[in-house]
C-alpha positions as CSV (number, residue, x, y, z in Angstrom):
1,X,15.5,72.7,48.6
2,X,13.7,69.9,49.8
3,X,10.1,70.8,47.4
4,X,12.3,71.2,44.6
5,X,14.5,67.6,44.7
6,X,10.6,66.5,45.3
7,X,9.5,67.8,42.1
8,X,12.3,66.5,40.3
9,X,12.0,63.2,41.3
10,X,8.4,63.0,40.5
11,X,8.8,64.5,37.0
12,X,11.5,61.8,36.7
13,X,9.4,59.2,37.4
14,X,6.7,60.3,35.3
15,X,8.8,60.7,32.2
16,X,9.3,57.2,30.9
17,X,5.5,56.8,31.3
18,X,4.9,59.9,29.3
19,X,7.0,57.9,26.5
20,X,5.1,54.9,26.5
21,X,3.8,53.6,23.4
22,X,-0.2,52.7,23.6
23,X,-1.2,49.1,22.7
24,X,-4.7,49.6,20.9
25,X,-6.8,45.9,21.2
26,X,-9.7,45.9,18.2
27,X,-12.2,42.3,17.5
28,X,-14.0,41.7,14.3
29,X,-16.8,41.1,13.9
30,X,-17.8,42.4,17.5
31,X,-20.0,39.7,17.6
32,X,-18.0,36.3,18.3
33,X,-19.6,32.5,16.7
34,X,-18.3,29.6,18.6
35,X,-16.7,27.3,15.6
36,X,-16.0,30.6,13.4
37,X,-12.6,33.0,13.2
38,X,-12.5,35.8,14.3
39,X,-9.7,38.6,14.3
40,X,-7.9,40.3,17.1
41,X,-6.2,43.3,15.7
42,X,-3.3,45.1,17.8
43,X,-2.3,48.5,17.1
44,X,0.2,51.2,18.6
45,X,1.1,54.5,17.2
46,X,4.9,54.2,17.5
47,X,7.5,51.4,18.3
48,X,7.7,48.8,20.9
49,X,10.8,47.7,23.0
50,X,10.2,43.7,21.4
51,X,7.6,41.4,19.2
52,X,5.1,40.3,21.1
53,X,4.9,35.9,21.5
54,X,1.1,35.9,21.7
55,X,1.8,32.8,24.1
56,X,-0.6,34.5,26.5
57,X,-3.2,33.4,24.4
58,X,-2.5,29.7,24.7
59,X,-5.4,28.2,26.4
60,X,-8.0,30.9,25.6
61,X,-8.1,30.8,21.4
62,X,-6.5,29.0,19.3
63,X,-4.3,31.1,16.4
64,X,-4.9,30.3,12.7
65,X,-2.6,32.7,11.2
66,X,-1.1,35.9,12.0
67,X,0.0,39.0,9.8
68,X,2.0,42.2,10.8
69,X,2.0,45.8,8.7
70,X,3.6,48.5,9.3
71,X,2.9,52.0,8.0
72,X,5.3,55.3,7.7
73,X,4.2,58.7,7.1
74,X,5.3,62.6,6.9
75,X,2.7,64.6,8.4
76,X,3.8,68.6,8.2
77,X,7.7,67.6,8.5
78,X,7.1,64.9,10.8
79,X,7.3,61.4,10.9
80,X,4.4,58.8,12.5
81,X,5.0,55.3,12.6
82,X,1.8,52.7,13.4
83,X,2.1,48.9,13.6
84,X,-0.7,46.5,13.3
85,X,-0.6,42.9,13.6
86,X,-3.4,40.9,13.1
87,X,-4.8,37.4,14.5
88,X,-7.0,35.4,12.3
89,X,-8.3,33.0,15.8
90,X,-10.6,31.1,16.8
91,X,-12.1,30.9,20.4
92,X,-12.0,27.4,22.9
93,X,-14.8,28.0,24.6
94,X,-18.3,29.7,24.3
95,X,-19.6,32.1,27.2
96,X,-17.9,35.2,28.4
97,X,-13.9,34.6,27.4
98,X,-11.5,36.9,28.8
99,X,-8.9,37.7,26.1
100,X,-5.4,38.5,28.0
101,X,-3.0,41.0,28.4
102,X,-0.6,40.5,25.9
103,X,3.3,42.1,26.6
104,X,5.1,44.1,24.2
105,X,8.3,44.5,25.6
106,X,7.8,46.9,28.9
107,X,4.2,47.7,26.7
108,X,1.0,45.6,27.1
109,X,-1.8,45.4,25.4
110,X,-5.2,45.9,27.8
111,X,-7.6,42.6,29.0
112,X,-11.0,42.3,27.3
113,X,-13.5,39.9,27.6
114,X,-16.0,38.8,24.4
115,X,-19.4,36.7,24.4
116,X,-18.9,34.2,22.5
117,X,-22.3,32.8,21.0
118,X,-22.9,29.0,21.4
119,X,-24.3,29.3,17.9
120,X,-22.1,27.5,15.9
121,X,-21.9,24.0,14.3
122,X,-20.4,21.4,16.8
123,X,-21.7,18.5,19.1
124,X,-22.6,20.9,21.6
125,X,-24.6,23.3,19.8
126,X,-25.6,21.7,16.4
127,X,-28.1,24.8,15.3
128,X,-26.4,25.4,12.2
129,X,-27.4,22.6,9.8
130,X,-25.2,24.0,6.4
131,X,-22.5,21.5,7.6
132,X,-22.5,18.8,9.4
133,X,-19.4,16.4,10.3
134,X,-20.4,12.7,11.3
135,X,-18.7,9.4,12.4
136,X,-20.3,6.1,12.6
137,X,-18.9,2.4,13.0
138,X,-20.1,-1.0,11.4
139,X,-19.5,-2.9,14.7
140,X,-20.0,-1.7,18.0
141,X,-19.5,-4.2,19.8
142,X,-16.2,-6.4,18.2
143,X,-13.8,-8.9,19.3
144,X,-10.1,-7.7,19.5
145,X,-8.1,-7.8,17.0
146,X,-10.9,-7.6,14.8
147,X,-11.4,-5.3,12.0
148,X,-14.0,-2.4,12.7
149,X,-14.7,0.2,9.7
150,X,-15.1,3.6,10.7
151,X,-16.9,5.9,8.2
152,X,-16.6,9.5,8.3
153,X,-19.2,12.0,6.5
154,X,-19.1,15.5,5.8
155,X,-22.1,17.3,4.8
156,X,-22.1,20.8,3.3
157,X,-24.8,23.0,1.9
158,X,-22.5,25.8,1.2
159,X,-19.2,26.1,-0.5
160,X,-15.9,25.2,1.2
161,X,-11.9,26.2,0.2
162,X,-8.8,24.1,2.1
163,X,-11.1,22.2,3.6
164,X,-8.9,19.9,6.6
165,X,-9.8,16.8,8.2
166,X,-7.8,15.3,11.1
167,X,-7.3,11.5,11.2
168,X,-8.7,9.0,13.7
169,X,-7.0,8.3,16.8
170,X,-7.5,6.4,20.2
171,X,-5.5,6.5,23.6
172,X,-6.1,3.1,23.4
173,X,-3.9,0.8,21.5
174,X,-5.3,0.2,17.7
175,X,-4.3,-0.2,13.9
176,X,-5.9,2.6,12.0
177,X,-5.8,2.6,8.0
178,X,-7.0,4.4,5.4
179,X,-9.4,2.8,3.5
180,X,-9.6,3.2,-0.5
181,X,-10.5,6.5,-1.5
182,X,-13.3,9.4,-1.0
183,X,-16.9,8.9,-2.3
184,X,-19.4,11.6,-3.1
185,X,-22.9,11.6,-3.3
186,X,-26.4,13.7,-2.8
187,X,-28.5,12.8,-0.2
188,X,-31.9,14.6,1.5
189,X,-32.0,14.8,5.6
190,X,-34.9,17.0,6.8
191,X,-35.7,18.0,3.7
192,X,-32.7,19.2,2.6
193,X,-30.3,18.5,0.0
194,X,-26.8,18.2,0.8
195,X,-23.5,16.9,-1.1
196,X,-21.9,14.0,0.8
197,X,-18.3,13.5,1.3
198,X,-17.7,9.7,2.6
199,X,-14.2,8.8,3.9
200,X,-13.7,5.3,5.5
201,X,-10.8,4.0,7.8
202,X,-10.2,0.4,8.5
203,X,-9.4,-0.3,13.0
204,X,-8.2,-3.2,14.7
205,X,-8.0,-2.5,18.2
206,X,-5.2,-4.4,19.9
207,X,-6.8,-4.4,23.4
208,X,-10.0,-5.5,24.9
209,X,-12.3,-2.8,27.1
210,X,-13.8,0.6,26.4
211,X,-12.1,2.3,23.2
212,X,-12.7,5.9,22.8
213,X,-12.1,7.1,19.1
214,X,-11.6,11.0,19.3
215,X,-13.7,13.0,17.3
216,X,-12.4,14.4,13.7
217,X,-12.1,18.1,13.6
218,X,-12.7,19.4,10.4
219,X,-11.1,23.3,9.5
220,X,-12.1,25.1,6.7
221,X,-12.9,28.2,5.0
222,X,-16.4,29.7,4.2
223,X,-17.0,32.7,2.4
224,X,-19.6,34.9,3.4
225,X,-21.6,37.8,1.3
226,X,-22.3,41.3,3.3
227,X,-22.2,44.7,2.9
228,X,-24.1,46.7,0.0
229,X,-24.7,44.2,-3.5
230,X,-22.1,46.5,-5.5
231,X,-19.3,47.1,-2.7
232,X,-16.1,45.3,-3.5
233,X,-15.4,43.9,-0.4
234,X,-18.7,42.5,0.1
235,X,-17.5,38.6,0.0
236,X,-15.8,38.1,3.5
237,X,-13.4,34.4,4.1
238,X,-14.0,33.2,7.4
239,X,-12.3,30.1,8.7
240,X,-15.2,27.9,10.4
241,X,-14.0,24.3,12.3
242,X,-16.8,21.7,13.3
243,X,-16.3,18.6,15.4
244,X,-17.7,15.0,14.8
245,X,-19.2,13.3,17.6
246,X,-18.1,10.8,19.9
247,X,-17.3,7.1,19.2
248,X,-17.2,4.7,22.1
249,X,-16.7,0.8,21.7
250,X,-16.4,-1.9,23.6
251,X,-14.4,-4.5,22.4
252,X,-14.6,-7.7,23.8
253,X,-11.5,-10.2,24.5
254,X,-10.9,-13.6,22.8
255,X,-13.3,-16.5,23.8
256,X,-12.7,-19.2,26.1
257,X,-13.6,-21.6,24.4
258,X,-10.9,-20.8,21.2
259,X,-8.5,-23.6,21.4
260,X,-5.9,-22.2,18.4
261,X,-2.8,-20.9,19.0
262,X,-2.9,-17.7,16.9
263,X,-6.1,-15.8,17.2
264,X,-7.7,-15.0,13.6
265,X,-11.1,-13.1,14.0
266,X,-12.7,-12.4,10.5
267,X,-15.4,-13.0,8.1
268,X,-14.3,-15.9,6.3
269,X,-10.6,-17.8,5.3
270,X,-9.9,-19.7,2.8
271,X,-6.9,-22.1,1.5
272,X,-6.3,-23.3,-1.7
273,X,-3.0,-24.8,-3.3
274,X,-1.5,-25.0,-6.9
275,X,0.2,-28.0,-8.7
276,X,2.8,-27.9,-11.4
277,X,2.3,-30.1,-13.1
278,X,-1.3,-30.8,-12.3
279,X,-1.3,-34.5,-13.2
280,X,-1.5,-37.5,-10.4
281,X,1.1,-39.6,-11.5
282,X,4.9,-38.2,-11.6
283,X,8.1,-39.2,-12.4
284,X,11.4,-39.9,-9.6
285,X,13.5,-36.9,-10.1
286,X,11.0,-34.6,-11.9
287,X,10.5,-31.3,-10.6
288,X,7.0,-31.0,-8.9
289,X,6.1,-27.4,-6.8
290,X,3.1,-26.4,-4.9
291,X,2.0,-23.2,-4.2
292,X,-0.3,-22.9,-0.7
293,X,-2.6,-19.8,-0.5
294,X,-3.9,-18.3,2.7
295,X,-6.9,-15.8,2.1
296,X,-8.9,-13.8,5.5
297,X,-11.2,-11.4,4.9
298,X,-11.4,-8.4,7.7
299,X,-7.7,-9.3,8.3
300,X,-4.3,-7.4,7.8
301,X,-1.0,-9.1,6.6
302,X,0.4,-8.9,9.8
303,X,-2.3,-11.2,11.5
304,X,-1.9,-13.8,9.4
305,X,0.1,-17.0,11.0
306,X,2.8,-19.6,10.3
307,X,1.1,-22.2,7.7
308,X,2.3,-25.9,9.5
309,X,3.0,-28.0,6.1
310,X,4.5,-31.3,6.8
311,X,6.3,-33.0,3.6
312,X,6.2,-36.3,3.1
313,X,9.5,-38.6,2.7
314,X,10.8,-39.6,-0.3
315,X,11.4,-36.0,-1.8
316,X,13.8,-33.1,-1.5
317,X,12.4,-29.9,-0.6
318,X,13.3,-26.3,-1.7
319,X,10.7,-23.7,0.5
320,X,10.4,-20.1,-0.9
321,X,10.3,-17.4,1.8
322,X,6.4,-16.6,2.6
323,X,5.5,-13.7,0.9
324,X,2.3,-11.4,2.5
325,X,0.1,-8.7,1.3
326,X,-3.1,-6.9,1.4
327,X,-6.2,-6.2,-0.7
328,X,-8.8,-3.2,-0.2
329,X,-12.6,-4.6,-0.6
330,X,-15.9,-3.0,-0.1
331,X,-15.8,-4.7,3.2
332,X,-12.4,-3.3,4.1
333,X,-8.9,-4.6,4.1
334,X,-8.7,-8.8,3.0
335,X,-5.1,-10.6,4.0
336,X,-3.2,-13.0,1.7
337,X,-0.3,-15.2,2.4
338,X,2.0,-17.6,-0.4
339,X,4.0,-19.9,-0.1
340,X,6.3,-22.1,-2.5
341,X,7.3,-25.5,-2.1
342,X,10.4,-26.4,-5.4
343,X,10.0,-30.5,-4.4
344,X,11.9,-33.5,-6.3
345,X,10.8,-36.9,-5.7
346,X,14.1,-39.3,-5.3
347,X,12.2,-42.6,-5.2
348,X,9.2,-44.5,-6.8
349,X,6.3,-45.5,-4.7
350,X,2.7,-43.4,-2.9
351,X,3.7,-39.8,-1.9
352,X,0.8,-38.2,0.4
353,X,1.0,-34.8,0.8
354,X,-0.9,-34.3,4.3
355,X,-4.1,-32.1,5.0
356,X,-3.5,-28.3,5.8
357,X,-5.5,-27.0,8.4
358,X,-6.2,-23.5,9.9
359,X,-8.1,-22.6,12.8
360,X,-10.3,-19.5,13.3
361,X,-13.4,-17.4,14.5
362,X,-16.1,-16.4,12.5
363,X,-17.1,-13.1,13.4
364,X,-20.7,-13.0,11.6
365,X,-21.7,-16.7,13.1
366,X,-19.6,-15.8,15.8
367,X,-18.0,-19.4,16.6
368,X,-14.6,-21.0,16.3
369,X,-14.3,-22.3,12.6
370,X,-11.4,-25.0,10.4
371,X,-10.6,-24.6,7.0
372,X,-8.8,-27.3,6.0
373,X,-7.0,-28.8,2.3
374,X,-7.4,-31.7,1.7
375,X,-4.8,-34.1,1.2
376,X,-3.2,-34.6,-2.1
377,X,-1.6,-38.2,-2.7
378,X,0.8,-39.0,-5.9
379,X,2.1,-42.1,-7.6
380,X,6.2,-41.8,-8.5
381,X,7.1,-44.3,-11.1
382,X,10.7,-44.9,-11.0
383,X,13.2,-43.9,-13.8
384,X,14.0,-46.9,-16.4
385,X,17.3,-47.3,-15.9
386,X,17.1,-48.0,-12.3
387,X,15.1,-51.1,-13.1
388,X,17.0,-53.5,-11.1
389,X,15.6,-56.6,-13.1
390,X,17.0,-55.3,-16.3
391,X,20.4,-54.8,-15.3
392,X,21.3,-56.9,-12.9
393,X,19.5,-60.9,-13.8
394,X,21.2,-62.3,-17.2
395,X,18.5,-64.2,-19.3
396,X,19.4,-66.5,-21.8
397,X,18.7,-65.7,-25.7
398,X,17.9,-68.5,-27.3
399,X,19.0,-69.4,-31.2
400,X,16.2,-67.4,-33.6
401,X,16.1,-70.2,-35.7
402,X,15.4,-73.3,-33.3
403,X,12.0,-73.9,-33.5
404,X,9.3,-73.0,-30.4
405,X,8.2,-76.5,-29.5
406,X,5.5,-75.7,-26.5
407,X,4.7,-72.7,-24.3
408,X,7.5,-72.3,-21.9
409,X,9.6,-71.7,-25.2
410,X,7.3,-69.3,-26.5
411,X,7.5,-67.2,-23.0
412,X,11.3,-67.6,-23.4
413,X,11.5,-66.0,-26.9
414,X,9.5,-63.1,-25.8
415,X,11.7,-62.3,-23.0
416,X,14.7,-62.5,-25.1
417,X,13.4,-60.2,-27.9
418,X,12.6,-57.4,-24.7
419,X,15.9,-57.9,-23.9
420,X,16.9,-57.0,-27.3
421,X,14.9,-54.6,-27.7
422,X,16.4,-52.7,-24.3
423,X,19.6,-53.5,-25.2
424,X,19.5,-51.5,-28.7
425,X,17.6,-48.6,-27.0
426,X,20.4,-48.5,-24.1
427,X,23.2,-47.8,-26.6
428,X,20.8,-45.7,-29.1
429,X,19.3,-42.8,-27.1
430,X,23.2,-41.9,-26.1
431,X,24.0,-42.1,-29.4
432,X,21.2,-39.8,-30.5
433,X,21.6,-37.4,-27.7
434,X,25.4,-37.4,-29.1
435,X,24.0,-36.4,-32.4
436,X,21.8,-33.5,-31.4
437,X,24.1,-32.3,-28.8
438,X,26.7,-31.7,-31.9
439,X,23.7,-30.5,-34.9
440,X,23.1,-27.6,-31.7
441,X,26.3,-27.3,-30.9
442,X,27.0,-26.0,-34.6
443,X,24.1,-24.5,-34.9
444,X,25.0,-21.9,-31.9
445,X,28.4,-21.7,-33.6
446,X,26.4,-20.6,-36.8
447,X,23.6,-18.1,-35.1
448,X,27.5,-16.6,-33.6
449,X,29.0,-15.9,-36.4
450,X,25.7,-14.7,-38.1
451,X,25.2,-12.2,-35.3
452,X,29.1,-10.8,-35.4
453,X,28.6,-10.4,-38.8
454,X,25.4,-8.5,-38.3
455,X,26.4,-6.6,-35.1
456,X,29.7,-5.3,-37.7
457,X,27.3,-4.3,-40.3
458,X,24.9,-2.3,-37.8
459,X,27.5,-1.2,-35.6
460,X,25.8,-2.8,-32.5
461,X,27.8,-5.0,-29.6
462,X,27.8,-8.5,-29.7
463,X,27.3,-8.7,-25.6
464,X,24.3,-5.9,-25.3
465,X,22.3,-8.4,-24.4
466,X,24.0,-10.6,-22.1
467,X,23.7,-14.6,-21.9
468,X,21.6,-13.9,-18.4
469,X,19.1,-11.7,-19.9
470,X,18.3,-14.0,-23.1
471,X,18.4,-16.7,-20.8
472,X,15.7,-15.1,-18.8
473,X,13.7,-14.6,-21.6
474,X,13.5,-17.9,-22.5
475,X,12.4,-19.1,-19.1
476,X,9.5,-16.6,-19.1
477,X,8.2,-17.7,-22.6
478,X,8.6,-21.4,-21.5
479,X,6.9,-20.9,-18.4
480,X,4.0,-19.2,-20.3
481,X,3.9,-22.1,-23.3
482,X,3.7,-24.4,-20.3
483,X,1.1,-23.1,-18.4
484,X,2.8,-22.6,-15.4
485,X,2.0,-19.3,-13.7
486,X,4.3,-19.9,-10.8
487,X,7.4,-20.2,-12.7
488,X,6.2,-17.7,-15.0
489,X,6.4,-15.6,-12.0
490,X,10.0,-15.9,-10.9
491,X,10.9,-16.2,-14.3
492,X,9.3,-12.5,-15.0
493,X,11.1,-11.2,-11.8
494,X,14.7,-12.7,-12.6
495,X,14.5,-11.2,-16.1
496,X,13.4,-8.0,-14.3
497,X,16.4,-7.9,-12.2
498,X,18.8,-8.3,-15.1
499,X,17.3,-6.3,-17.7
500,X,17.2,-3.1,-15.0
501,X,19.7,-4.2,-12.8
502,X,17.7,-4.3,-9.6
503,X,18.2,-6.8,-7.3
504,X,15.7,-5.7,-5.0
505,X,12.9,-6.8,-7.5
506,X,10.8,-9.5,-5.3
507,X,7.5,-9.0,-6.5
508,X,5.0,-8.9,-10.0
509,X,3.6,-5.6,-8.8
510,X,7.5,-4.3,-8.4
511,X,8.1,-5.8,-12.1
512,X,4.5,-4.4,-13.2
513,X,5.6,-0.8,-12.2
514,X,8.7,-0.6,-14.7
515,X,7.2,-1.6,-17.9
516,X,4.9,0.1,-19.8
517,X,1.3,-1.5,-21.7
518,X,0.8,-4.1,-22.9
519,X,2.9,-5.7,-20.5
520,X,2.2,-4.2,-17.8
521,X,-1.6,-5.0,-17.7
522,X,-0.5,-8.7,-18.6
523,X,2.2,-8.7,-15.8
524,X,-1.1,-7.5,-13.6
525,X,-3.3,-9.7,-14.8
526,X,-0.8,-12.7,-13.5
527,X,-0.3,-10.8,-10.1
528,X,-4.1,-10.9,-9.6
529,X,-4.5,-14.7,-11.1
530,X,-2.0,-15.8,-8.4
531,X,-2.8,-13.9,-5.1
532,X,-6.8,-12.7,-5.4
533,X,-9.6,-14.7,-3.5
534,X,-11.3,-15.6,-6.6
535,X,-8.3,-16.7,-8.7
536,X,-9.0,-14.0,-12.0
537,X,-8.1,-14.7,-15.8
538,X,-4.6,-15.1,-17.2
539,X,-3.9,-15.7,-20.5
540,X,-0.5,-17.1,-21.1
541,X,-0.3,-16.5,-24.8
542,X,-1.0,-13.0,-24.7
543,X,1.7,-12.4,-21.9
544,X,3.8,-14.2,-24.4
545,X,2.7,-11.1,-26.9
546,X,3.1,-8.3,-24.9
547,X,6.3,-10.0,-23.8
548,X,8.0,-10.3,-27.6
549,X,6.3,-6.8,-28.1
550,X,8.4,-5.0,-25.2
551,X,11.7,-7.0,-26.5
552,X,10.9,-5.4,-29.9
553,X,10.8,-2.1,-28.5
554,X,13.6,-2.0,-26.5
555,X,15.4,-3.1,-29.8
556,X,14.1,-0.8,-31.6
557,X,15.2,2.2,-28.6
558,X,18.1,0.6,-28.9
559,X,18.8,0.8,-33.0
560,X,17.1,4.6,-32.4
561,X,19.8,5.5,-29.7
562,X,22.8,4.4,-31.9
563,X,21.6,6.8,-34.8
564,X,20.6,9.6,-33.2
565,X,23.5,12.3,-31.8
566,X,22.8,13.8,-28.5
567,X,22.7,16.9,-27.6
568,X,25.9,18.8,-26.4
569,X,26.7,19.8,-22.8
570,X,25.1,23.4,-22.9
571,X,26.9,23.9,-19.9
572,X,30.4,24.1,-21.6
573,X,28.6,26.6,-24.0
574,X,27.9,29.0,-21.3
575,X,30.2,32.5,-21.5
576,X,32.6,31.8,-18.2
């Protein structure tokens, strides 16, 4: 009784195991490249209690993609059932790799371990020559804060598909930017010819000390000819990833014998300033603005400081916020900073405008620099009715027709005629102003009843183009007859705002993006005449043009609109 409860139990034990479902582990190519993919294929002849996570893995390769099949077949009234899923991988180390036991539920998969070849292109091995990945920097040795370019090249006899490159990054703390866009070239090395992919990055390390720049890691896919000429699966894809070398900088911290308060390391800086109206001698109560320009080169927009601009007495002042932005060069990234100043002079006399100075360090001479404006002085002549001598001392007219009997008389007569003179023109400039104020006034009343007769006959509103917008207008084609690129500016970006009803409009390149050419290269053209280093052509008249062109356009969309029908809503047409 006992041998038999024996048996039993045994057989009991053994039958789940009898059950089990065999895990099958396959590698191609049996032959494992560092740098190259490989596959792990995983088989079993029936099903498995649960998917498999493959976190096993972790650590040991690193998974590309992943693909599962299943296949069902009736074999002489029976039913087999095999699942494969395939690893496309990669492996993390070269030498003898141990792939683990992956689970399957209460199934596993068995251990095997693989030679991977140190035969592959990377910074340890480096045999392979078809493609190369390389990183090199302009400085090595910089200041902090200042701007380092980092250029990255990939070399490649052979062809590539989804070809990936990762981005520079530090544990260290540092500004990293893209920097304009690829370049490609041929160039020989060892007597080879290779295609040359150049990608640069703009750095500005923010801490002084050893910098470590990781290397890029570039994945891609390669395909590869074998098997017999004519066979059909001859061209193999293999996904191959290479590794740049490393980068190590030392960056050094700001001098001691900088005496500035902000700390502005770059290749040059320059200020210049704008005056409308350029003239030296102005007028009390007579608009005047100045536009101050801040230009570094090998700076960012952030790094750029607080311009200290004292104004003089004598003058109300109206500041514009500063307004910042960036240009890309050939020698990276240049800085630029603006700054309007609306000013009114309220009394006659010498106005000096103070020098503007800013302090910085010259990277390429490598010692502490000043870039300075120099100062601007004006002469305000006050307005002619403020002339206390004329309105407030009586002098005496004489009688026209006494005689002048010496000198002193003759003085007197000429004073009195002056007087004359200013008395007519006090009482006839009102009196003309009167009269034009009421030729305009019925000429709007006439252009007004002209148009409402027009807008009846053409079936268009009186107020599709509001006062604003027309006013607008005006203020950008007076700007432009006067030569005045500032308020040519705001005057372009107020009539933006209106005629698209975007208040968030702040900038030309904002107003450049919404109309179309020519305006749009004129509009570009002013942008670049106002904010680049070396100033750039701008042509008032032909923004003047393109301007009246657009307007004629828009009219004409507008005329176009109002005769043709739309289309119905095809939705209501649909059968419900």
């Amino acid at each position: 009784m006992v041998n038999k409860f024996s048996i039993f139990l045994i057989l009991a034990m053994l039958v789940p195991r009898a059950f089990a479902t065999e895990v099958k582990l396959n590698i191609e190519p049996p032959s494992v490249i560092a740098n190259e993919s490989f596959r792990l294929i995983f088989t079993t002849d029936g099903s498995v209690d649960a998917e498999p996570t493959f976190g096993e893995l972790d650590g040991v390769i690193d998974i590309l993609g992943r693909n599962r099949q299943t296949s069902i077949q009736w074999i002489n009234g029976k039913n087999t059932q095999s699942t494969t899923w395939v690893l496309d991988v990669i492996a993390l180390n070269t030498g003898t790799v141990t792939i683990p036991s992956v689970a399957f539920g209460s199934d596993r998969s068995p251990a095997r371990s693989i030679e991977v070849a140190a035969n592959g292109t990377g910074p340890a091995t480096g045999t392979d020559t078809s493609l190369i990945l390389e990183t090199e920097v302009d400085v090595d040795n910089p200041y902090v804060q200042q701007q380092i370019i980092l250029t990255a090249r990939l070399l490649r006899r052979i062809e590539l598909n989804d070809a990936q490159m990762t981005k520079p990054s530090t544990e260290s703390d540092a500004i990293i930017k893209r920097l304009g866009t690829d370049a490609t070239y041929n160039t020989m090395r060892d007597g080879k010819r290779y295609e040359v992919f150049e990608r640069r990055y703009s750095v500005f390390p923010q801490t002084s000390g050893t910098v470590r720049i990781a290397p890029l890691t570039l994945t891609t896919q390669i395909v590869e000819s074998r098997g017999a000429i004519f066979s059909p699966f001859r061209q193999q894809i293999k996904t191959r990833r290479i590794e740049s070398n490393d980068l190590v900088i030392e960056v050094k911290p700001i001098p001691s014998s900088y005496t500035a308060a902000t700390w502005l390391p770059a290749r040059s800086v320059r200020l210049r300033d704008e005056w409308t109206p350029d003239v030296k001698d102005v007028n009390a109560g007579e608009p005047l603005t100045r536009t101050v320009f801040l230009w570094a080169d090998g700076l960012n927009a952030g790094q750029l400081p607080e311009l200290s601009i004292d104004l003089p007495a004598g003058l109300k002042s109206y500041p514009d916020q500063p307004q910042t932005s960036e240009q890309e060069t050939a020698t990276g990234f240049s800085a630029i900073r603006q700054q309007n100043f609306a000013m009114i002079p309220n009394a006659s006399g010498d106005l000096v405008f103070p020098s503007v100075s800013v302090t910085w360090w010259n990277v390429e001479s490598d010692k502490m620099e000043v870039t300075q404006l120099p100062e601007r002085r004006f002469v305000v002549a006050g307005l002619l009715n403020d002339d206390p001598a004329a309105s407030s001392t009586p002098v005496a007219v004489p009688n026209v027709a006494t005689p002048l009997a010496d000198p002193e008389n003759a003085v007197a007569d000429t004073i009195a005629t002056e007087y004359q003179q200013s008395f007519s023109n006090r009482y006839l400039i009102p009196a003309i102003v009167s009269l034009l104020g009421w030729v305009i006034t019925a000429l709007a009343w006439w252009l007004s009843v002209r148009r409402s007769r027009k807008a009846r006959d053409t079936g268009r509103s009186v107020d599709e183009v509001p006062a604003s917008n027309a006013r607008a207008r005006r203020d950008v084609l007076g700007a432009c007859k006067a030569h005045d690129p500032v308020g040519a500016k705001r005057a372009l970006i107020a009539w933006s705002r209106i005629e698209f009803g975007e208040d968030s409009i702040n900038s030309l390149g904002e107003v450049a993006k919404r109309v179309s050419d020519p305006l749009n290269t004129e509009v570009r053209l002013l942008d670049r005449h106002l904010y680049s280093a070396e100033g750039g052509k701008w042509d008032p008249m032909t923004l003047v043009e393109a301007f009246n062109q657009a307007d004629k356009l828009r009219d004409r969309h507008a005329r176009l609109k109002q005769t043709v029908n739309p289309l119905p809503d095809l939705r209501r047409l649909a059968p419900r």
